[in-house]
C-alpha positions, 0 to 999 in steps of 0.5 A, spaced: 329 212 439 326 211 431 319 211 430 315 206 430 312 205 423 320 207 421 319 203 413 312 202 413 310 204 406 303 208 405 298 210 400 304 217 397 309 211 397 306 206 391 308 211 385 305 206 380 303 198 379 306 194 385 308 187 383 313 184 389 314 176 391 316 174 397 316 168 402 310 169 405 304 174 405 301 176 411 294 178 410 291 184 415 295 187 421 292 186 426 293 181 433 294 175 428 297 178 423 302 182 426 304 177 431 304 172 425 309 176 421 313 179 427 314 171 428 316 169 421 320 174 420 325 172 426 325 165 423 328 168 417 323 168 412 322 173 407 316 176 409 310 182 406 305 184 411 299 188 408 294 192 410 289 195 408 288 201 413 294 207 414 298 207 419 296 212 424 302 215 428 300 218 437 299 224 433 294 222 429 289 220 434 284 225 436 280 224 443 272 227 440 269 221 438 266 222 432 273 223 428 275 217 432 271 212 428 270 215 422 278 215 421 280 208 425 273 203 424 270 201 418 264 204 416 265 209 419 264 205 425 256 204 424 257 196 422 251 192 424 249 185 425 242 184 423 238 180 427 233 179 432 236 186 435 241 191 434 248 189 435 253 195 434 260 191 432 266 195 431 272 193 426 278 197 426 281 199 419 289 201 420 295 199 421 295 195 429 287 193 426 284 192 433 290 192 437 290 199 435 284 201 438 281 195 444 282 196 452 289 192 451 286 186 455 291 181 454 288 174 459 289 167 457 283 163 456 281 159 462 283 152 462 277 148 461 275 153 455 280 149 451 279 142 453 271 144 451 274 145 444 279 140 444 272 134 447 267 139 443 270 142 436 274 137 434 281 140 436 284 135 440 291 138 439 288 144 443 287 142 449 289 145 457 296 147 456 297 147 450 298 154 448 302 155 454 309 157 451 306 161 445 302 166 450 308 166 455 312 169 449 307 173 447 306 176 454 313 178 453 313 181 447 308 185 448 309 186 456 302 184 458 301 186 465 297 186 471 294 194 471 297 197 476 294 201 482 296 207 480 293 208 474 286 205 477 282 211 477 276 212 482 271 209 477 276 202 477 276 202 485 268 203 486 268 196 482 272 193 486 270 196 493 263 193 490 265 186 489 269 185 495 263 187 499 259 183 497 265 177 497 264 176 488 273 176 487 275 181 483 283 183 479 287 187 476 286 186 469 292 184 465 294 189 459 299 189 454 301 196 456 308 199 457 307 205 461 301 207 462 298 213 465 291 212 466 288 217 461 283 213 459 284 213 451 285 206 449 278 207 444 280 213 440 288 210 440 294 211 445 297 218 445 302 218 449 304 211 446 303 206 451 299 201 449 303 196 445 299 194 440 302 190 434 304 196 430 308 199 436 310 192 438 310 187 432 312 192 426 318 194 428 321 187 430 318 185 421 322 191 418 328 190 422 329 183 420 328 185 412 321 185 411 317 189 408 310 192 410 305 195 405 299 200 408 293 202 404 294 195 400 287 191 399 288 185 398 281 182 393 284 175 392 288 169 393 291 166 387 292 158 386 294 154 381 292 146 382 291 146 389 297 151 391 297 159 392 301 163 388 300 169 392 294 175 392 291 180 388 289 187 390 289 194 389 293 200 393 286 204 396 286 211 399 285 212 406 278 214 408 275 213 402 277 207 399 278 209 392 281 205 388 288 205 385 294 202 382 293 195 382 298 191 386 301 183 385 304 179 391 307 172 390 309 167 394 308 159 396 304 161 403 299 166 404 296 167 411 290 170 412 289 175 419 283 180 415 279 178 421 274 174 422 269 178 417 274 179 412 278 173 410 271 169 409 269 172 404 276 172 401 276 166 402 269 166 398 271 171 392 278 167 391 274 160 391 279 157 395 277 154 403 270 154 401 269 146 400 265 144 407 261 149 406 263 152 412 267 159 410 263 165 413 257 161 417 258 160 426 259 167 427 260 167 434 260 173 439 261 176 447 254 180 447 254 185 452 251 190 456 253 195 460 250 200 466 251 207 468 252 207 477 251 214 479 255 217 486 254 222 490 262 224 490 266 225 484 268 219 480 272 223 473 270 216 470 275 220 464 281 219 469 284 212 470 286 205 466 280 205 461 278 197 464 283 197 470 279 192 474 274 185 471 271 179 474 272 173 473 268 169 478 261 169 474 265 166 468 263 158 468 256 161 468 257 164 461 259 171 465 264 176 465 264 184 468 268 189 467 269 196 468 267 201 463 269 207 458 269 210 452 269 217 450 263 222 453 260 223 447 259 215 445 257 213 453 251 219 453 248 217 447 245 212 452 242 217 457 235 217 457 230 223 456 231 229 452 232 237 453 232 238 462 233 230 463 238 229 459 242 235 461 241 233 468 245 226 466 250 230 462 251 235 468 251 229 473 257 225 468 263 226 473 260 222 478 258 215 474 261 209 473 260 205 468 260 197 468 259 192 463 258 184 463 260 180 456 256 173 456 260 167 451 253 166 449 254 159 447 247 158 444 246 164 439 250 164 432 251 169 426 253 169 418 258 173 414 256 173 406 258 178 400 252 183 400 250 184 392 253 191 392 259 194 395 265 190 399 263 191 405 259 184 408 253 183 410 253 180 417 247 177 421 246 175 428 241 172 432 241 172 439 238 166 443 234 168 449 237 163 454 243 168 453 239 174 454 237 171 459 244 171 462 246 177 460 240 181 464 242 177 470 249 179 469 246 187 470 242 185 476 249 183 478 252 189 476 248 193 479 248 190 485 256 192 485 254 198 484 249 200 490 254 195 495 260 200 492 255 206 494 252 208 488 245 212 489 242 210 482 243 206 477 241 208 469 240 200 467 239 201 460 234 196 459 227 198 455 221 197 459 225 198 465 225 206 469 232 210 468 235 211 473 232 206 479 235 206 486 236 199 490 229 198 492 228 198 486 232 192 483 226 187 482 224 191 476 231 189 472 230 182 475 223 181 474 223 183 467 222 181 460 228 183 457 229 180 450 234 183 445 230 189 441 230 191 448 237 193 449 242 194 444 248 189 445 254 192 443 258 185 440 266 187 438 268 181 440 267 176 434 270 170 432 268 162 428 267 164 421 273 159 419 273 154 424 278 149 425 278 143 426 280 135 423 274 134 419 275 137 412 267 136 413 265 141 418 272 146 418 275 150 415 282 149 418 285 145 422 289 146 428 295 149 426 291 154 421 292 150 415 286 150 410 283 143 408 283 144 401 288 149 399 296 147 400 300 153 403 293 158 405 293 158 412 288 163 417 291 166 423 285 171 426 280 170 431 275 166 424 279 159 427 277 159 434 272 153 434 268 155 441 268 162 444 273 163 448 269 166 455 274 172 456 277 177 450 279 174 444 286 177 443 290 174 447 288 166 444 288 170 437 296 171 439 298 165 441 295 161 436 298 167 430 305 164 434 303 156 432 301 158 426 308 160 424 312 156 428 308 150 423 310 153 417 317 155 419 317 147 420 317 146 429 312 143 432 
């Protein structure tokens, strides 16, 4: 079997100034950006996807965390919102952008989240139904599955168990994995190549039809000429350091952007292009969360089993989703209190704690993406509405409430104000408390919204199909077109989406 990344030219392959045209540019990798280019190039356009990371191999990825998120995350992985509190927010900068390092959650939006963009937000062509035939073709491609059992690891079944006992349903959560075994690695990159990320499942399917696919390139700019893109601009980057090298020139009549909702409004911004309604960069929405930690008399090894195997849905109308949890040791007890003999006895009592978290789809808080006045990374800013904290200080009175039905003994609810750890009798103090978002640090990786789409060139940026309004042959094909959050993970929707986006410009639908 050939690798995967067989043809994918890297930073030691650009020898000097690259200059190349094509049929279409596909900007960014990642889940719209792969499926994107993976699509075009099956109806045979000639197809260059850029990107601006290098391409990490299995034997790349290393389970310590600290070299994890200095290699795969931007900014080393300490991205900000600022706001009214402290939201960490991780973008992955490689080949496969998010895909690469996610859980691998693959779940439609619901129904009547799309009948509320459709009523809502202006996009009546996207209503219930709609996306049907483009999430059965991505599914396939990219194998999406219910996690299996044998893969679950004891600290998914404690969830489960908790949520049956107390009647809130539960499921196996979907995947886009082939062959899973459960080593709980997806954060610091699949080593055992099961995760079908897009360079895994989306790349190879590119170059095998003829298209091109050019690593540690960033793309500065968009070039038009009356109304119509000609193709962007950039320079090659070194991995890591992004140093600047040989500049670099792509042409074509179709640029599609999938940078990331960060990312391609301010491309959008520098290229002047896209920029006419004054929307570009604005509706930064987000999935807030927080998570527990359940503390077990027996042994979970929460290092062992599918790293979100199982998730409920039950709550999601009210604005809530719960998950298992996990991540790396070193990034998880970062958020175990106290210090010297408490904190010890944390780090010691590890192979017995299960983490869970709850995301909210936070309808009532709501961000900005600008340039900073230095550097290329953006300034993000974020708000998060207290009727949204307030559900997701609900969402951990619930988790909490899994826990102890699981038969956890404490839990180390994580809130400031609040005792670490607290027993069952104990769990008014979470729900009786005044939590706003300086007490807690809201991790928010799913982001989406800053290049809405919509019909109304006035209050969009695109419409439905990924178009921009003001700019012929531009379109968007990241998670910045949703119009509304989608109440579950994004990348799923982001793939579908990515998929009409192509099928209109090859001219179906």
């Amino acid at each position: 079997m050939s690798h995967p990344h067989e043809g994918v030219l890297g930073f030691a392959d650009h020898k000097g100034p690259i200059r190349l045209s094509a049929d279409v540019i596909v900007v960014g990798s990642g889940p719209g950006g792969g499926v994107a280019a993976m699509e075009l190039a099956a109806r045979g356009h000639d197809v260059i996807l850029v990107e601006e990371g290098p391409a990490f191999s299995s034997s790349d990825f290393d389970f310590e965390a600290g070299a994890t998120m200095r290699k795969l995350f931007r900014e080393s992985c300490t991205r900000v919102m600022q706001g009214n509190g402290f939201f960490p927010t991780m973008q992955a900068i490689g080949l496969g952008g998010g895909s690469l390092v996610n859980s691998a959650i693959s779940i439609r939006a619901p129904g009547w989240v799309l009948d509320k963009w459709a009523n809502e937000h202006d996009t009546p062509r996207l209503g219930a139904g709609a996306l049907d035939e483009d999430y059965a073709a991505v599914e396939r491609a990219l194998g999406v599955a219910p996690t299996p059992e044998a893969v679950m690891g004891e600290r998914n079944l404690v969830f489960k168990r908790g949520c049956d006992a107390l009647g809130i349903s539960c499921e196996p959560t979907p995947r886009n994995v082939r062959g899973c075994k459960g080593s709980a690695e997806c954060f610091t990159g699949c080593r055992n190549g099961a995760k079908q990320s897009t360079d895994v499942a989306c790349v190879p399917a590119v170059i095998s039809r003829g298209g091109r696919v050019l690593t540690s390139v960033r793309v500065e700019g968009v070039k038009s000429e009356r109304g119509r893109v000609t193709g962007v601009v950039g320079h090659v980057v070194e991995p890591f350091t992004g140093k600047r090298g040989y500049s670099v020139e792509l042409d074509a009549p179709i640029v599609v952007l999938a940078a990331g909702c960060m990312a391609t409004p301010r491309l959008l911004e520098k290229s002047r292009l896209g920029v006419s309604s004054g929307h570009a960069g604005r509706h930064l929405l987000a999935h807030p969360g927080l998570a527990v930690c359940a503390l077990f008399d027996h042994v979970i090894n929460p290092f062992e089993g599918a790293t979100q195997g199982y998730h409920s849905l039950h709550f999601l109308e009210q604005g809530m989703k719960l998950e298992v949890l996990w991540g790396p040791p070193a990034v998880l007890s970062v958020r175990f209190p106290g210090f010297g003999n408490q904190l010890k006895s944390h780090l010691v009592a590890f192979d017995r704690m299960a983490p869970f978290d709850v995301i909210t789809n936070a309808p009532h808080s709501e961000g900005e993406v600008r340039g900073a006045p230095f550097g290329d990374e953006p300034m993000i800013t974020y708000h998060l509405d207290d009727r949204d904290m307030a559900t997701l200080q609900r969402g951990l009175v619930i988790l909490c409430e899994i826990a102890f039905a699981a038969g956890a003994r404490a839990v180390l609810p994580g809130v400031h104000g609040v005792p670490d750890p607290i027993g069952r009798d104990q769990l008014h103090l979470l729900r009786d408390a005044r939590v706003t978002a300086k007490d807690v640090i809201a991790g928010a990786n799913h982001v989406f919204g800053t290049t809405r789409m919509g019909q109304n060139p006035r209050t969009s940026v695109c419409d439905e199909w990924g178009r921009v309004h003001d700019s012929r042959g531009l379109y968007i094909a990241d998670t910045g077109t949703f119009p509304g959050s989608p109440s579950v993970n994004p990348m799923l929707t982001c793939m579908a989406l990515a998929r009409r986006t192509a099928r209109r410009i090859s001219g179906e639908g």
